[in-house]
N, C-alpha and C positions, 0 to 999 in steps of 0.2 A: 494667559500665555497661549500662543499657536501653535496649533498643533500639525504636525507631517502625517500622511499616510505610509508607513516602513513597511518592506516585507523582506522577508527569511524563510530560505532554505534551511533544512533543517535535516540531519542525520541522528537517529536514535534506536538503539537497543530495547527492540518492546518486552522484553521478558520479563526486567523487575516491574513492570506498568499494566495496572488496569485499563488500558487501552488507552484511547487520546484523549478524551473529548473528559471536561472535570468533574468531578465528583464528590460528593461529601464522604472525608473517609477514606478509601482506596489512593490508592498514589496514581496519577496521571502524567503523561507526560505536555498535559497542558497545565496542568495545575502548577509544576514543577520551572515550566518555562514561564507563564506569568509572575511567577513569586521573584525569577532570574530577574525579568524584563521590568519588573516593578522597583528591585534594587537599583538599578540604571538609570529608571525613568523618575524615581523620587516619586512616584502618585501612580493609585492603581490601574494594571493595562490589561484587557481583553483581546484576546487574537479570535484569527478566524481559521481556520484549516479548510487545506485542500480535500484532505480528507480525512475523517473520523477514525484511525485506523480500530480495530477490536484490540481485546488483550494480549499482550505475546509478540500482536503484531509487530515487522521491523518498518524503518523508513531511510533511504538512501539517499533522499531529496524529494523531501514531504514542503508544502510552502504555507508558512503563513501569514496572515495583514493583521495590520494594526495601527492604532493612530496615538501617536505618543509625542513628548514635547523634543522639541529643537534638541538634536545630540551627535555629533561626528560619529557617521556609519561605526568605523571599528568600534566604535564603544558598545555599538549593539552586538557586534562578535567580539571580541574580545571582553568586552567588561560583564556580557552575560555568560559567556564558557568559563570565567573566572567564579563564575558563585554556582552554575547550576549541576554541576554533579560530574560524572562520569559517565552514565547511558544517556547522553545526550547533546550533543553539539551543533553550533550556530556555524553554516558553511558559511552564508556570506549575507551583507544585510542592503537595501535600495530602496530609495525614495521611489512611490508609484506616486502615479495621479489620485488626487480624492475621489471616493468612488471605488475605487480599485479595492475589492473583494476577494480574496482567495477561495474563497470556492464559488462562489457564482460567476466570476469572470472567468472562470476554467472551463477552454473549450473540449480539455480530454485529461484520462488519466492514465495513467501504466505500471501495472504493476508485474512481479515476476511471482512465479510459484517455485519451490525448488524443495526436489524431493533426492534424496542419498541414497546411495547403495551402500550397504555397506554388511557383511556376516556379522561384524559384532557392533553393538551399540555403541557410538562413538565417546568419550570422554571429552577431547578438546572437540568444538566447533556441534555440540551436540543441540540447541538451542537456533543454528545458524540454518537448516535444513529439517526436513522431513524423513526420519532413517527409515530403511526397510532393507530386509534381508533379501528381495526377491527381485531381479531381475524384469525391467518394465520396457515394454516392447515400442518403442519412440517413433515406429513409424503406424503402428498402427493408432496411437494417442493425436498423430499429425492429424489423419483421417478424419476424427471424429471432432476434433476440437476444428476444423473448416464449418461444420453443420452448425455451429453456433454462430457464426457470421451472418454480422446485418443487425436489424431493429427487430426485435422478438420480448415477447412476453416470458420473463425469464421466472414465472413465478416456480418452478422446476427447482431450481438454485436457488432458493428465498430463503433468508431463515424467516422462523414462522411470527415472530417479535420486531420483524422489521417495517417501520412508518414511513415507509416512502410513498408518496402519494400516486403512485402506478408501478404498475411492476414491468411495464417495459423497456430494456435499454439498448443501445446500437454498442453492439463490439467491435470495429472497426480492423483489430487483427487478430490473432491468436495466433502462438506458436509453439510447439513443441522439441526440443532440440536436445541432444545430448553435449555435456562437458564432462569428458572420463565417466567417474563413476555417478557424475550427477546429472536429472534429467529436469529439463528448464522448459515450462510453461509461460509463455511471455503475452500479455493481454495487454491490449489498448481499445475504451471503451469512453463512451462520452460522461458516463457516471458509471456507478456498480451497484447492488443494491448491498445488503448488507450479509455478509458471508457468500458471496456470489461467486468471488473468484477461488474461496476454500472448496466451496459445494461443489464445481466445475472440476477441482484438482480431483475430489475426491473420488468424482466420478469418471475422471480420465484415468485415470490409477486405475480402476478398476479396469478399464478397457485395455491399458497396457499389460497388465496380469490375464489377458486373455477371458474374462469374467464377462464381460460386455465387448459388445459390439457399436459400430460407429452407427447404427440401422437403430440400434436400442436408445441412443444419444438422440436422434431424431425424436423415435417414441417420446422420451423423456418429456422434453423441450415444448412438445407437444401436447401430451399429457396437462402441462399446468399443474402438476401435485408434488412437491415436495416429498410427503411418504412413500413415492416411489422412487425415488434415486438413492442412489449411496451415502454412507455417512460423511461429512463435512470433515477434513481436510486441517491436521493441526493446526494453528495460529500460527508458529515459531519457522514455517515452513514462505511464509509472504512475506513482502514486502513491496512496497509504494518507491517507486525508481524515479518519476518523473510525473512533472506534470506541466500542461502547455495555455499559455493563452497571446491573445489577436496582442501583436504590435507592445512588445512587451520588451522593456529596454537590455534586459539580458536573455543571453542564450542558458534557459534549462537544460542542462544535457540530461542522459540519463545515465546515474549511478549503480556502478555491477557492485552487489553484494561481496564484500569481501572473501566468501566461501568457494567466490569464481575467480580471485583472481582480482590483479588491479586494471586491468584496462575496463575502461568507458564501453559502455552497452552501446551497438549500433541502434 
């Protein structure tokens, strides 16, 4: 039988999930979509992600490829949101070219960081955000998150477990902003390496609490050492919003975390 190249958007709740990528054992939220994607396709499917998220991690429009037999798109959203759970849902599904890779054909990625203010530990939406009780100074986290702009050696921000065959990546934006009581970190970067953008939060947080300086951010970045930055930045607090590649028959937009709100991220 012939087979198509499909890909899907994908919105999912990383909390009940040992991250993305499968595993023998732990519950993934790729293990969980091929077992969907396999009930549809009648014979086993393999995807590919744009990106690997960690444990906990969220995704708002994570994308992934695969090559499965002849089937009417809805049936890929609708007959797989029919069997695969609740922390997980197919936004929309497209035929690409053969060839067509989800993470290697991805010319960038974007993700958001979002940390809460909040005196008491939240009960609803606690999972959705990073809570702290303290006050984070947005303009001086702007400052220092510019210093990380460009192609740099981010081994600073590594975790120490990560295989990536070089440690340096091009940030392209970064941004720090407030929404009421919440302060939003917004990254676009050609890859990440792995905890790159938690490592970054955690050490912007620090510079908003007045701890660090944007001078110190430089040091850091320069440095090359990991044991000298701050601690890494919860899981529950990210999320994968978007992601882009060349001549690609739909517009990706990027997806605001429901904890901001329903309008579309500029």
């Amino acid at each position: 039988m012939s087979k198509e190249t499909i890909a899907l958007g994908l919105e999912y709740m990383g909390t009940a999930f040992h991250g993305f990528q499968a595993q023998r054992g732990p519950v993934t939220v790729q293990g969980v979509l091929e077992k969907a994607l396999a009930y549809v396709a009648d014979e086993p499917v393999r995807v590919t992600a744009a990106g690997r998220t960690d444990a906990g991690v969220h995704a708002t429009h994570q994308i992934v490829s695969f090559g499965g037999p002849p089937r009417p798109l809805s049936a890929w959203v609708r007959g797989v949101n029919a069997v695969i759970g609740d922390d997980v849902s197919v936004i929309w599904a497209e035929r690409v070219p053969e060839g067509f890779d989800a993470r290697r054909s991805a010319v960038w990625r974007r993700y958001i960081y979002i940390f809460g203010e909040s005196d008491s530990r939240p009960a609803i939406g606690k999972d959705l955000a990073c809570w702290q009780d303290k006050i984070l100074d947005v303009n001086r986290m702007q400052e220092a998150a510019q210093v990380l702009l460009g192609k740099h050696d981010f081994s600073s921000f590594r975790a120490a477990q990560c295989r990536a065959s070089t440690p340096y990546r091009c940030i392209e934006k970064m941004t720090v902003s407030r929404s009421g009581r919440m302060v939003v970190i917004d990254s676009v970067a050609n890859a990440f390496l792995m905890h790159m953008v938690r490592n970054i939060a955690g050490t912007l947080a620090h510079v908003g609490l007045n701890m660090l300086h944007a001078s110190d951010v430089e040091t850091l970045l320069v440095a090359r050492n990991r044991s000298l930055a701050p601690p890494t930045a919860p899981p529950h607090g990210l999320y994968l919003v978007q992601v882009s590649y060349p001549n690609f028959s739909r517009h990706i937009e990027a997806r605001r975390p429901v904890i901001l709100g329903p309008q579309v991220v500029d």
